[in-house]
C-alpha positions, 0 to 999 in steps of 0.5 A, a space after each residue: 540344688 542349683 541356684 542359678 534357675 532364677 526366672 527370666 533366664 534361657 535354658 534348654 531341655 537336656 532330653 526329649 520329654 514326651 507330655 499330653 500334647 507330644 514331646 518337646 525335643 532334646 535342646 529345645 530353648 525356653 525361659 524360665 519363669 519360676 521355681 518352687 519346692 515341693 517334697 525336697 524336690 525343685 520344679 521348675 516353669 518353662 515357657 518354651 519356644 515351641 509354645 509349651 509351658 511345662 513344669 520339670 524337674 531340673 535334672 531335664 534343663 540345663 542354663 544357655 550359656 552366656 545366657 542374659 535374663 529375658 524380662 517379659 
């Protein structure tokens, strides 16, 4: 598992992800605001900038590069 998704960083969706409301598109940019384990797999908090909060796995983000931590 990658380390690098600490919360408070900028990362962007890797493929379109359809949830309840509708679908955020492929290289949309959020932040991440926190990570947890459950079942040997990483999930991960985005708070997108479209206004979607969703929960992902992280195979579906990937960091900005040159990405700074953005403190709330």
């Amino acid at each position: 598992m990658d380390p690098s998704f600490v919360p408070g960083l900028r990362c962007r969706a890797t493929r379109a992800i359809t949830h309840r409301r509708g679908i955020v598109n492929r290289a949309a940019e959020g932040t991440v605001r926190s990570t947890r384990e459950n079942i040997g797999r990483r999930l991960i908090t985005v708070d997108f900038d479209c206004g979607e909060k969703l929960v992902l796995f992280e195979h579906e983000i990937e960091i900005v590069e040159g990405a700074r931590e953005v403190h709330p």
